[in-house]
N, C-alpha and C positions, 0 to 999 in steps of 0.2 A: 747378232742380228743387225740389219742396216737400217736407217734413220726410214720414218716411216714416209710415203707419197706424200700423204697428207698429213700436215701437226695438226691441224685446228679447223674444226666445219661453222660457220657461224648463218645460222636460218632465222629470219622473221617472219611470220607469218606465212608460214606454208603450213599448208592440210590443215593438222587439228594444231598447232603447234604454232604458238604467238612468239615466241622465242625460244632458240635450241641453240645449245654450244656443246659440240663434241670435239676432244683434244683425244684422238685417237693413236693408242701405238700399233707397230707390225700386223700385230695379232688383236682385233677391237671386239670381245664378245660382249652382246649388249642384252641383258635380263634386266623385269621387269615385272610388275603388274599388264594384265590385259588394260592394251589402251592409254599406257604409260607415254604412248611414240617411239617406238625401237623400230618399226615398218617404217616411218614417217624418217628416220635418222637415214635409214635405209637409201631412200626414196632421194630424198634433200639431195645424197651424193650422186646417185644417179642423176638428179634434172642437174646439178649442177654440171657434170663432168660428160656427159652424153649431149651433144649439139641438136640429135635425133630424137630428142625424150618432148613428149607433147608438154606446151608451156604449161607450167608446175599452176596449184589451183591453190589461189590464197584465200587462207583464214581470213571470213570474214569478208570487211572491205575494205581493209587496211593495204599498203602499198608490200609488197613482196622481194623478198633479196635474198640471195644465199653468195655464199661467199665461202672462200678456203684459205689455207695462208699454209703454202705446199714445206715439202721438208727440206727443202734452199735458201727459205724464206718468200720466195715471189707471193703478190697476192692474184687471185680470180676470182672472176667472178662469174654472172649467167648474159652479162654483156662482154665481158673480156676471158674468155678460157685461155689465151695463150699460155702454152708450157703446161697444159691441164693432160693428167696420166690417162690413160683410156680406162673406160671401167665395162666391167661383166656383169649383169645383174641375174640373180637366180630367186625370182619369186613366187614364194608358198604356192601359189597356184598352180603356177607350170610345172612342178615337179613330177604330176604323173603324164604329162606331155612333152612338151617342145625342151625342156629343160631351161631354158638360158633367153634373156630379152637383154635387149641393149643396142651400144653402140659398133658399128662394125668396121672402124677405123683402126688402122694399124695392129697395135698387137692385140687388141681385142680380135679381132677378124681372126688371129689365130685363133685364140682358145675356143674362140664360136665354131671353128673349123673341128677342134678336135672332141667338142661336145658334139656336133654334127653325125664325125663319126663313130664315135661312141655309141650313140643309137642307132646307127648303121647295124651295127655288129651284135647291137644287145634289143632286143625286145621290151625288156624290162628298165623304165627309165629310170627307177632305183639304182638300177645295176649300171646302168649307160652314166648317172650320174658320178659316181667314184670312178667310174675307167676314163671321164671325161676329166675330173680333176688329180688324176694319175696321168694321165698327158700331158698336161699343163705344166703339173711337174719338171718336166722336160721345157718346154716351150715356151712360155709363159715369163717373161722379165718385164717390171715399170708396170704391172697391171694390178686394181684396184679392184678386190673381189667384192662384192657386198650380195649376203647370202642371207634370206631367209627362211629359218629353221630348218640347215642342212640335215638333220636329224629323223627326216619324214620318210617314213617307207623303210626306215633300217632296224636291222637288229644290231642290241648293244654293242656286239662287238665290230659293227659298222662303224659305232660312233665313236668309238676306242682311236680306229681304223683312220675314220676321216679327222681325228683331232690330231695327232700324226702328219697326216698327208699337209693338212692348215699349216705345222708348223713348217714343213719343209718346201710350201711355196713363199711363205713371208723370209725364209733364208737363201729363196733365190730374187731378192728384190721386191716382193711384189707386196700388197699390205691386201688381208684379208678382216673383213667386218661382217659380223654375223648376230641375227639372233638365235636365241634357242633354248629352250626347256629342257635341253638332257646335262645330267652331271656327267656323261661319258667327253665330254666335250667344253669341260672346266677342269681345272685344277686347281685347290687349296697351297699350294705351292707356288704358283705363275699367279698370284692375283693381280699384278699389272694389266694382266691381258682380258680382265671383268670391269665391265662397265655398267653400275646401276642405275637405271632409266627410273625415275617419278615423274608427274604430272601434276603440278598443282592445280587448285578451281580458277585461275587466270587461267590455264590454258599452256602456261612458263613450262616447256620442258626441260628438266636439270635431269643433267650423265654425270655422274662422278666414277672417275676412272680411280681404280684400288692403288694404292702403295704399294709398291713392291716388298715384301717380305726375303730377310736374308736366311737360306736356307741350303746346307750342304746338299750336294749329290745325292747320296743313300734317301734322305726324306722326299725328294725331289722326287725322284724314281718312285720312290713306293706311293706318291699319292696321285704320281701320271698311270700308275698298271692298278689301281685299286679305284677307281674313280666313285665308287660309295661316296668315299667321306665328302667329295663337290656338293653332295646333297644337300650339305649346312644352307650352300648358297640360294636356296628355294626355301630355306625352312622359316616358322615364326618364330621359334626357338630352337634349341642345341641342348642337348644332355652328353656333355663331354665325359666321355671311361675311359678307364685302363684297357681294358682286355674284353673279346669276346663274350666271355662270361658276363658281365653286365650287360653287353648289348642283347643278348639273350634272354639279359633277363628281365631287364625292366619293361618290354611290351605285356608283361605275364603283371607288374604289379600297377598296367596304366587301366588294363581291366577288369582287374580285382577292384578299382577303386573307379570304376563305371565310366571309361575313357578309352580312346582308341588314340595311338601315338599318331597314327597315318592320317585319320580326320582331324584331327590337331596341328598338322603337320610340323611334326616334333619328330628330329632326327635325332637321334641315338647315336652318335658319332664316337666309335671306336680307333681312339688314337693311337695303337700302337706303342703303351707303354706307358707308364705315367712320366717322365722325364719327355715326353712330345706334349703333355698338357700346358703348360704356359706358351707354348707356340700356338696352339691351337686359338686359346682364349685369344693371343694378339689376333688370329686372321677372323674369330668370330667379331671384333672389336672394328677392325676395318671393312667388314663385307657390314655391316649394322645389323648383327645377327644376335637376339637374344641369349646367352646361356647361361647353365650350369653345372659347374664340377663336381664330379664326384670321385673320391680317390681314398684308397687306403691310407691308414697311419703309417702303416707298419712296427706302431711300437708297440712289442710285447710287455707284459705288464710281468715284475719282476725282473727285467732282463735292462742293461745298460742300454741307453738311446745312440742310436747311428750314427757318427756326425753328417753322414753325407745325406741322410732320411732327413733329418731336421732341416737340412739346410732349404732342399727343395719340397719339404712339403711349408715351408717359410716362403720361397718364391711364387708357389703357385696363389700360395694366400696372397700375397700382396699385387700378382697380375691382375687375378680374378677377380679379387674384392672378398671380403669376408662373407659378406652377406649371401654369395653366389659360388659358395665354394659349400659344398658337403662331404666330411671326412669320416669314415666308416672306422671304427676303432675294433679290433687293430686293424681290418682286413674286412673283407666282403666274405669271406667266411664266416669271420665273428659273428658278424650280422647276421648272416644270413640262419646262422643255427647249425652248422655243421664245421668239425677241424681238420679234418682231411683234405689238401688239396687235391686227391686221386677222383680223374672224370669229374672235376669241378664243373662243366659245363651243363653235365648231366644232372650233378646232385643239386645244385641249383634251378633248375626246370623241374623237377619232382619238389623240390621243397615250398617251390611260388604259384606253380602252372594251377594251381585250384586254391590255393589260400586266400580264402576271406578276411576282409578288409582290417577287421581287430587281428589279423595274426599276420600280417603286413610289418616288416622294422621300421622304424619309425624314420629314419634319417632316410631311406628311399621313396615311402612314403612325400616328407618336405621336398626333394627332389620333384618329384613330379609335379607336386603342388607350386612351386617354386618355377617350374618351366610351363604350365600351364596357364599362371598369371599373366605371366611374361608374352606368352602368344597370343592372349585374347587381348592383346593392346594394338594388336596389328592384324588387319585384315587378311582374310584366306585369299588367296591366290587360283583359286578355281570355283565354278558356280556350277 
């Protein structure tokens, strides 16, 4: 992918926001708390890069500046745009109307054109809106998307849809910025491409853009077409498992024990195996996402130890932290009260789905406990 328009947006006192520095790559999605400044990061690139944008309203009474330092190095600014890329702006309002506000200079003028006629052809500006950013596709080189919550009006598999389409317009030159609350439209895999917006009581807006994570193809793939596990990225905490079966089953012991995961907002993040769990733990460590592991031993008692089981149930201890790792002896079977792995999904749902709280195993029990701590230290993210 190509060096991004813009390396660096640097704001003083615009809107709510007494200072903002966004170093944005290709691809810049920006979450948050409500109120955080992700509209406001938004906004800053529009006045700055739009000559047409009505002069930007300063925080306060303090003196106003925005500023960029583009992907050549040149600097701009809201007195000098020379060499400034044209941008498209798509905000939350206009989604169910006009689609698109901005500037209508050069290439932007196209993509305005083929939003234009996109609602030409489509009634529905949900539907107008992906046929306008599937033209663009086509069209569209040097232009600077900034999108607010493309995700409005769609079904998931929209947002599956338009996270796809994002990447194959920043692979034709172009750098797309967006906010948004769907995990269809993240990936645990790409966390380059997430940007955490806070707001301190100054008013100081801080983005920190994630580390890249090295990560084969195969993992890659399965967490771009399963977009669940993005969820972490909204959660107060994480309860990292092996398999399905634990995701199944721990919602059955958060209300045995008089809790709900989803008002908690405690995802259940089913990794795909316990050899994906110390990757998981690094990207909950980079997104600043509380968690806890929970994994089988697998050592049978009377039987010789694995080397290759010791080794990585030794790694994940040592990623995780002791404290934040729960190890089921031998197995979530053991625990759970039953040996048969045959319809393990099932026998585990009949064994928890009405089990009262003295008949709860103890080490999922700590789990819960242990990730419900953890979230009540960080505020809920919806009112």
């Amino acid at each position: 992918m190509s060096r991004p328009l813009l390396r660096e947006i640097r704001a003083v006192n615009f809107r709510n926001a007494r200072r903002l520095t966004l170093q944005p790559g290709p691809i810049c999605a920006l979450i948050g708390e409500p109120g955080a400044g992700k509209s406001s990061a938004l906004l800053a690139v529009r006045a700055l890069l739009d000559p047409a944008f009505a002069s930007p309203v300063p925080f306060g009474d303090e003196e106003l500046s925005i500023e960029a330092t583009l992907g050549d190095g040149r600097e701009i600014s809201l007195s000098n745009r020379d060499g400034a890329p044209p941008v498209v702006h798509f905000p939350a309002d206009l989604r169910a109307d006009d689609l698109v506000s901005g500037s209508d200079h050069g290439s932007a003028r196209a993509v305005r054109d083929s939003i234009e006629h996109a609602l030409e052809r489509s009634p529905a500006p949900r539907v107008a809106f992906v046929r306008g950013l599937e033209a663009c596709v086509g069209t569209a080189e040097g232009v600077v998307f900034a999108i607010e919550e493309p995700e409005l009006y769609l079904a998931p598999q929209g947002h599956r849809y338009l996270y796809r389409l994002v990447h194959r317009l920043a692979q034709r030159g172009n750098q797309v910025l967006f906010t948004t609350h769907s995990p269809g439209l993240l990936n645990v895999a790409a966390l380059e491409e997430v940007n955490l917006v806070s707001r301190d009581e100054l008013g100081v807006t801080s983005v920190e853009r994630l580390r890249a994570i090295d990560v084969d193809d195969t993992f890659r793939a399965l967490c771009e077409f399963d977009a669940e596990r993005a969820e972490l990225f909204f959660s107060r905490a994480a309860i990292l498992v092996e398999g399905m079966t634990e995701k199944m089953t721990f919602p059955f012991v958060f209300r045995a024990l008089g809790h709900d995961a989803d008002r908690e907002q405690i995802s259940i993040v089913e990794c795909g195996g316990k050899s994906n769990l110390p990757l998981f733990v690094e990207i909950c460590k980079r997104a600043r996402v509380p968690y806890v592991v929970v994994h089988d031993s697998d050592q049978r008692p009377g039987r010789e130890p694995i080397p290759s089981d010791l080794r990585l149930n030794a790694l994940i201890k040592r990623r995780a932290g002791a404290r934040r790792t729960i190890v089921l002896e031998p197995d979530f079977e053991g625990v759970a009260g039953f040996r048969s792995r045959h319809r393990k999904p099932e026998r585990a749902q009949h064994r928890l789905a009405h089990a009262h709280r003295d008949e709860l195993p103890a080490p999922l029990v700590r789990a819960v406990e242990l990730a419900l701590s953890s979230a009540r230290l960080r505020p809920p993210t919806y009112s």
